[in-house]
C-alpha positions in Angstrom: -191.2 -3.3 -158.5 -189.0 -1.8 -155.9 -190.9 1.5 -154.5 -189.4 4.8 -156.9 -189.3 2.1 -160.0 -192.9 2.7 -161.5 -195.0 0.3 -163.0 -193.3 -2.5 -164.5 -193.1 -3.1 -168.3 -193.0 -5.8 -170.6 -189.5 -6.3 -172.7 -189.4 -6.0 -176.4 -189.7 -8.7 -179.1 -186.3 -10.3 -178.6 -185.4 -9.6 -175.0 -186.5 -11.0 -171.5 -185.6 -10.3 -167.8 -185.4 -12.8 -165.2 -189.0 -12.4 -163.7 -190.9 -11.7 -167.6 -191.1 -8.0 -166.9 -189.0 -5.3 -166.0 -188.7 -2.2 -164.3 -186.3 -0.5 -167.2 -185.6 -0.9 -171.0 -182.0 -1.5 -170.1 -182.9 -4.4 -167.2 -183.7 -6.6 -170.7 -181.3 -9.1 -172.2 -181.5 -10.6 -176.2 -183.1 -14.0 -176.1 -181.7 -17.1 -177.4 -181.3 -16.0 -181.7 -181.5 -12.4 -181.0 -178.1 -10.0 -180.9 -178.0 -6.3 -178.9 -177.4 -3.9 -181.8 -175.1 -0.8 -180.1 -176.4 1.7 -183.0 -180.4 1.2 -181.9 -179.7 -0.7 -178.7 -182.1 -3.2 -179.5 -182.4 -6.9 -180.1 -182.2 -8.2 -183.4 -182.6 -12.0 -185.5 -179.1 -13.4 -186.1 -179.3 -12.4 -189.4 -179.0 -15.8 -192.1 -175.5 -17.6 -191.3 -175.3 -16.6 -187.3 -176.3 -18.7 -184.8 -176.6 -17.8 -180.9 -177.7 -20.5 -177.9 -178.0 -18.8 -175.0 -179.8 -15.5 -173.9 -177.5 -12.2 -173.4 -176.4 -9.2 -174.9 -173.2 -10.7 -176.6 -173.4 -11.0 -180.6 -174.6 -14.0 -182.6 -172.0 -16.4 -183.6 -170.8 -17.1 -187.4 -171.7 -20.5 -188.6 -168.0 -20.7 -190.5 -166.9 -19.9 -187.2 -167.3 -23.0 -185.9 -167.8 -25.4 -188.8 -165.9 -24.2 -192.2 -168.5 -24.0 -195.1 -171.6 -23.8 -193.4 -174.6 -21.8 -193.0 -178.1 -21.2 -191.8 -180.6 -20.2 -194.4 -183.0 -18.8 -191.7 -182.6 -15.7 -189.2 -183.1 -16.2 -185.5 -181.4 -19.9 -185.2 -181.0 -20.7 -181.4 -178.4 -23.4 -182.2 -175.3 -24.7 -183.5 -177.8 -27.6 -185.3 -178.6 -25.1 -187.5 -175.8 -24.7 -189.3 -175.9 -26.9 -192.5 -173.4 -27.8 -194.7 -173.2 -25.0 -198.1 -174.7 -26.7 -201.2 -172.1 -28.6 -203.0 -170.8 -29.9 -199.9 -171.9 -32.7 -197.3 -171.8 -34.1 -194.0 -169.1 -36.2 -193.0 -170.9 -37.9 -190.1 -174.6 -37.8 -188.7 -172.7 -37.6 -185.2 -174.9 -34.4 -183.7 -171.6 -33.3 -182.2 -168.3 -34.6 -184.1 -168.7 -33.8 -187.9 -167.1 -31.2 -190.8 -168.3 -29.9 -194.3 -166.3 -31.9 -196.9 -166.4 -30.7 -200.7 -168.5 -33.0 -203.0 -166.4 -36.0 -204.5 -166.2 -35.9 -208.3 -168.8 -37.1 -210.3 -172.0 -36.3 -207.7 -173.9 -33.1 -206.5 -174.8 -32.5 -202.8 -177.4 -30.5 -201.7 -178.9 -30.9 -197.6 -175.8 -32.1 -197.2 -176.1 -35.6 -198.8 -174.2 -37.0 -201.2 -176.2 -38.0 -204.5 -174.9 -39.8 -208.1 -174.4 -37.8 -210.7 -174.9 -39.6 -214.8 -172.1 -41.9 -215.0 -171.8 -42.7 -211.8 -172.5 -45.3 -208.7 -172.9 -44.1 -205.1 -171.8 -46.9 -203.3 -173.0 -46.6 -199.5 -172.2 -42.9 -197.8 -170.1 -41.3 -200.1 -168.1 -43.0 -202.3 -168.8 -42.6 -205.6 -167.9 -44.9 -208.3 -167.5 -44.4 -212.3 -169.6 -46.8 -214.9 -168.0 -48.2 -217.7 -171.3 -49.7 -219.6 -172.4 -47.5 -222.3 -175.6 -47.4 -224.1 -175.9 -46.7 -227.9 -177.7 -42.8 -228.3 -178.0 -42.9 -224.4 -174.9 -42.7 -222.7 -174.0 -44.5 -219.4 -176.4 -47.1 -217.9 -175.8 -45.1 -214.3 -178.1 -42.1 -215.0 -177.3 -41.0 -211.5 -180.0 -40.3 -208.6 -182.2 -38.0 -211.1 -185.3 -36.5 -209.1 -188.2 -38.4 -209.2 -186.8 -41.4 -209.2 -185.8 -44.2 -207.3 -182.6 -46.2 -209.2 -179.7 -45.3 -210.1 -179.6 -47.5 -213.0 -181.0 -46.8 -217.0 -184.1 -49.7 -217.7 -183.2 -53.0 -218.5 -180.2 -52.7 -215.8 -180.0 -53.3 -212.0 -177.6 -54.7 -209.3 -173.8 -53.5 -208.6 -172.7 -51.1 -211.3 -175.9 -51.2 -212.7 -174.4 -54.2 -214.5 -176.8 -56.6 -214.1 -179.3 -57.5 -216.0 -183.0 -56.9 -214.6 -185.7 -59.6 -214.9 -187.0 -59.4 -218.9 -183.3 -58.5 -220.4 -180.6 -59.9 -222.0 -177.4 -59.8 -223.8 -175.1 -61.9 -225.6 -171.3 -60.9 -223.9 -170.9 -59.8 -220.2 -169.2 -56.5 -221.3 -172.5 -55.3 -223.1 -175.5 -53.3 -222.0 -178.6 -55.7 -221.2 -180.5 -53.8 -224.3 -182.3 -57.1 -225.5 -185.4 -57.4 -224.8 -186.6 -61.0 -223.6 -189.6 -60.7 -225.3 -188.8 -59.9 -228.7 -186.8 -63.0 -228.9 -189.9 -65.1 -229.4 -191.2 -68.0 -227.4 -188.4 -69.8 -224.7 -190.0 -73.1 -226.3 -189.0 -72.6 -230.0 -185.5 -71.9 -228.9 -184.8 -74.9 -226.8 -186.3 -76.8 -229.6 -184.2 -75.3 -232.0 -180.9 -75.9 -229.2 -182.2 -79.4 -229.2 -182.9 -80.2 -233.3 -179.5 -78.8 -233.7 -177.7 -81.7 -231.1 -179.7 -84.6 -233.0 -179.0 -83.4 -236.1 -175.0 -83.2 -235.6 -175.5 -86.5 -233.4 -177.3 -88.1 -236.8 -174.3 -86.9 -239.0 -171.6 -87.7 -237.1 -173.2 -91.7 -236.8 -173.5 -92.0 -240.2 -169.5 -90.1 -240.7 -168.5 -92.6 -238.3 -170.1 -95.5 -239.9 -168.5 -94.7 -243.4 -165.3 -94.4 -241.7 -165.4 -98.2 -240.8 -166.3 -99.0 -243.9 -163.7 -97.2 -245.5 -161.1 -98.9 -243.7 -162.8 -102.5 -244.7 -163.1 -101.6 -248.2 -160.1 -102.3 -250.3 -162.4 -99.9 -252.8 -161.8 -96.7 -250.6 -159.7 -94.0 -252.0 -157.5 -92.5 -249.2 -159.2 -89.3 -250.2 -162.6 -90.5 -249.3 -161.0 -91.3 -245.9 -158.9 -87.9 -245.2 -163.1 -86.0 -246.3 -164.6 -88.3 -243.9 -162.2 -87.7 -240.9 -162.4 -84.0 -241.4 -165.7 -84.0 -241.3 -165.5 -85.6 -238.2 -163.4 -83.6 -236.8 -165.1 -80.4 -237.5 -168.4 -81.9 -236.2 -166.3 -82.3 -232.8 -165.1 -78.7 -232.9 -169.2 -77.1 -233.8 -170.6 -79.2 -230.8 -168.9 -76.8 -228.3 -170.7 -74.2 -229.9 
């Protein structure tokens, strides 16, 4: 120190000189996340929800200040990074520099600033959030939403866009259903292609031997027009099963 300064001395938690000691309490400046308090003049956190970058004596800057509905949850943050989007709101953009707090769209819950499904619901990509029409009998929506502790959106037996596809295993019998079959339970895949097939040779062998009585219906001077008018309907409601 200069001579007449005495010894030098070491600043306070909080506050620094240019050379790392000084030759006065008052030749110290507040660090980077610390504010000079005029009541105690001393340096002091940015309390939770402040922010200050750069070392001086100036006060801490509000997070709000610079980005609406934002905050810090910790005291002392040297940064404008530190200011996070409030629960129930999230990040619009993870550009460092160009980006604002935007309220939560219907039907999801945000929390570090993220966008997550709520039940009923399909987040589709950042934040867009889409509603789910397939219900469930006693369960609700097939979209259960991003619960915690897992890692689909979807209710079991259900995957894909929407949740409204069918996961390997299940089934159902119209597209506008939930896929609450369960593969399994139907039985062998073998008994019910042979079943699918019986059923084709069986109408095959009944509509050959209608067909056959037909002809002979016409050749017979014997045949009753009723007989013919049974026959042909039988026929013809053979013809309208087989697309079945």
């Amino acid at each position: 120190c200069p001579r007449g300064l005495g010894a030098p001395i070491a600043c306070p938690a909080g506050a620094s000189a240019a050379s790392g000691q000084a030759g006065a309490p008052e030749h110290c400046t507040c660090t980077a996340g610390y504010q000079r308090l005029a009541i105690t003049n001393t340096c002091e956190q940015c309390p939770p929800g402040f922010f200050k970058a750069e070392p001086g004596d100036f006060p801490c800057s509000k997070c709000s200040a610079v980005r609406l509905d934002s905050s810090t949850n910790v005291s002392g943050a040297t940064s404008q990074e530190s200011c996070k989007c409030d629960e129930g709101f999230y990040r619009s953009s993870w550009d460092v520099d160009v980006y604002s707090c935007e309220a939560c769209p219907t039907g999801g819950w945000c929390i570090n600033e993220t966008v997550h499904a709520g039940p009923g619901h399909y987040l589709l990509g950042f934040a867009r959030l889409r509603e789910c029409r397939l219900q469930l009998d006693g369960i609700g929506s097939v979209c259960r939403g991003e619960m915690a502790g897992t890692d689909s959106q979807c209710a079991e037996g259900h995957e894909g866009f929407l949740c409204g596809s069918c996961a390997p295993g299940y089934a159902r019998s119209v597209n506008t259903m939930p896929c609450s079959t369960k593969c399994a339970a139907l039985g062998p895949a073998g008994w019910h292609i042979a079943k699918v097939v019986g059923t084709h040779v069986v109408s095959a062998c009944v509509a050959h031997v209608t067909a056959v009585l037909a002809v002979q219906s016409q050749m017979s001077l014997k045949a009753t027009p009723l007989h013919s008018v049974l026959i042909r309907t039988l026929q013809n409601w053979l013809a309208a099963m087989s697309v079945l």
